[in-house]
N, C-alpha and C positions, 0 to 999 in steps of 0.2 A: 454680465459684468466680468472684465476679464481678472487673473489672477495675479498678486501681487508677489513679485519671488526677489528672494535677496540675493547678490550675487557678490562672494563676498572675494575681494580683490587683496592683492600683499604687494601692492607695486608695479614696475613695469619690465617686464624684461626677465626672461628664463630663467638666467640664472643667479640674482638676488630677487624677483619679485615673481608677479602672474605670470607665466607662458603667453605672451603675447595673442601666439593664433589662438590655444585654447580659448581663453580668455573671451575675445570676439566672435570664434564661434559658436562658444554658449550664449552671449548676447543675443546673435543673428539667428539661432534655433528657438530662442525663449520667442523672439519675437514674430516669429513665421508662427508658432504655436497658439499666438495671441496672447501672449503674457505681457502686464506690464515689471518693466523692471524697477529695481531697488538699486545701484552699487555702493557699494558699502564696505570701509576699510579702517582698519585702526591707526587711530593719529599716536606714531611711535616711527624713532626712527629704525631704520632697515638695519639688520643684522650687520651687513655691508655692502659697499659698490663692488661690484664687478664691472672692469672693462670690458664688456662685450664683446669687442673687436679683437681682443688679444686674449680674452680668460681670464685675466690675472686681478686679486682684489688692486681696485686703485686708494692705496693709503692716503689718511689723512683728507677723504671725502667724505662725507655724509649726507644721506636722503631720509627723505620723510617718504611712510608707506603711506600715509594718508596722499599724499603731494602727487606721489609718483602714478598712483590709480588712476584719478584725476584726466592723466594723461588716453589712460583708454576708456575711461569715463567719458570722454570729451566734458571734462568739470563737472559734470551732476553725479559728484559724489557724495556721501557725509559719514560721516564718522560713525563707527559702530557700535559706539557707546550711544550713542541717541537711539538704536534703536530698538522697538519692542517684538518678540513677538508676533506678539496681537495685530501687528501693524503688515505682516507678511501670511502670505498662503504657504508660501515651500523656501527654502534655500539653496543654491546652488555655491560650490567652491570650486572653482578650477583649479588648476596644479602649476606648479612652474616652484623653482626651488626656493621663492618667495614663500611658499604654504608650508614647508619644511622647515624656514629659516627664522621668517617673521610671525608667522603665524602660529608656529612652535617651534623649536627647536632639533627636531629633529635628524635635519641634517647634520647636526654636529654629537648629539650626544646618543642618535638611537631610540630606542624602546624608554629609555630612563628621561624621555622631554618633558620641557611643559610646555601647555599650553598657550598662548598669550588668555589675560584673564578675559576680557571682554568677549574676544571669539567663542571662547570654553563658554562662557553666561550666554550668550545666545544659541551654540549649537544645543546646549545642555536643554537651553527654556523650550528650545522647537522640538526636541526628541523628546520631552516631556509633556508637550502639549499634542502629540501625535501628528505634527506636521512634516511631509518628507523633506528631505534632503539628500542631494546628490552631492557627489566628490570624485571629481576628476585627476586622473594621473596618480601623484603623490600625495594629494589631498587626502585619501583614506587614511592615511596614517593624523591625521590633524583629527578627524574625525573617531575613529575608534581611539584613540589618546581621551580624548573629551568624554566621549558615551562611558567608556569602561569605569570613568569616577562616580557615575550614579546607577552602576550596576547590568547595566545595558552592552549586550555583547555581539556586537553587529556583525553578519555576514557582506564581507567587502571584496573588491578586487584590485590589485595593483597589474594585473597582466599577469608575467609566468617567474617574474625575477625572485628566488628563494632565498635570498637572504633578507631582503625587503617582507617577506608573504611572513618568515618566520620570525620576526619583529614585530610584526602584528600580532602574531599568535601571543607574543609574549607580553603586547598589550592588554590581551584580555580581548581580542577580534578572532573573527575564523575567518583565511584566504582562501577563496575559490581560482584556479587560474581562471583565465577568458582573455581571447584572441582579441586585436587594438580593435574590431569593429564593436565584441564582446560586450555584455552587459553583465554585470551582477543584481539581481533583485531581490534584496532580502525584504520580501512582503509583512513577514510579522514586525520588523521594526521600521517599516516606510522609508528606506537608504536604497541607492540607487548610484551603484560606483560603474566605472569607467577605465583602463590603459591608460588611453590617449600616447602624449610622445613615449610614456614609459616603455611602450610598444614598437608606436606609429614609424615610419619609412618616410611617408608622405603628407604634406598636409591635406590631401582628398584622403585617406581612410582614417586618420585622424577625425576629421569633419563628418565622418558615416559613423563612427564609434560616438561622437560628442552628440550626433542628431538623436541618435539612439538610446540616448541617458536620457535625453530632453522627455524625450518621445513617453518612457516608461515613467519618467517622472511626471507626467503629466496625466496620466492613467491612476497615479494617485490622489490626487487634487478633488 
């Protein structure tokens, strides 16, 4: 029976939602693995637009993070308040400054975020029912924000960047550096962090660092 993993999305698009490539090639490694997936996103809207094209927030737009998933869901998405659990083997979060933005706030206020609540309720229910969970890029910070409230002080990796690694620290996380192909595996608390673009050059060692979460994460199951 294969394993049921949730993959939890913030939108579409790097720089308000999921890292696009990330994003798909954690899908396309769950599923060479044999896993079936979950995606899964909170119905709130996005911190804000960014024009892509130009960088610049586009005033006076608004998106829904549930809507925008969707999009690299190909629609079989649902909301992350529905779900349990009970209902998943492992969790997966990819990065993209959607997981900083929407998913907590991080990008704007630091070490002093919060969580979004629904995220926090199920990173918190799967670290507590000893289910892993992976976190790609900037995701660790989404992750070690959520575990440090119920005392849980996870070994993670954002890549080599020290003012990001010492933010964690001041979450209540310990950074380990590791190279974009790099793994971090902290086995006593079943987390499984990643670089990715926080690193990556290219989308091929991007895709060798993302195979590589999969891969260790799957060794926990």
């Amino acid at each position: 029976m294969s394993k049921k993993i949730g993959v939890v999305l913030a939108g579409c698009g790097v720089y308000d939602g999921s890292e696009i490539h990330e994003a798909v090639l954690t899908l396309l490694a769950l599923d060479r693995a044999g896993a079936e997936v979950l995606c899964i996103a909170p119905n709130m809207d996005q911190a804000h637009v960014i024009n892509h094209l130009t960088g610049e927030v586009a005033g006076g737009e608004k998106r829904n993070v549930l809507v925008e998933s969707a999009r690299i869901a190909r629609g079989n998405v649902v909301d992350i308040a529905t779900v349990k659990p009970e209902q998943l083997s492992a969790l997966v979060i990819p990065g993209g400054f959607g997981a900083a933005k929407n998913l907590c706030n991080f990008a704007f206020v630091g070490e002093e975020c919060v969580v979004n609540a629904e995220v926090k309720k199920l990173i918190q229910a799967m670290a507590l029912a000893r289910k892993p969970i992976a976190a790609i890029c900037i995701a660790p910070t989404v992750l070690t924000k959520a575990l440090s409230e119920v005392g849980i002080k996870p070994t993670v990796t954002i890549g080599t960047d020290k003012v990001t690694a010492a933010k964690i620290g001041m979450m209540g996380g310990i950074h380990e550096n590791q190279p974009v192909r790099g793994v971090t595996v902290d086995k006593g608390n079943r987390i499984v962090t990643s670089p990715a673009y926080m690193l990556g050059q290219s989308i091929s060692e991007v895709a060798d660092g993302i195979n590589n979460t999969i891969a260790e994460l799957m060794k926990l199951l």
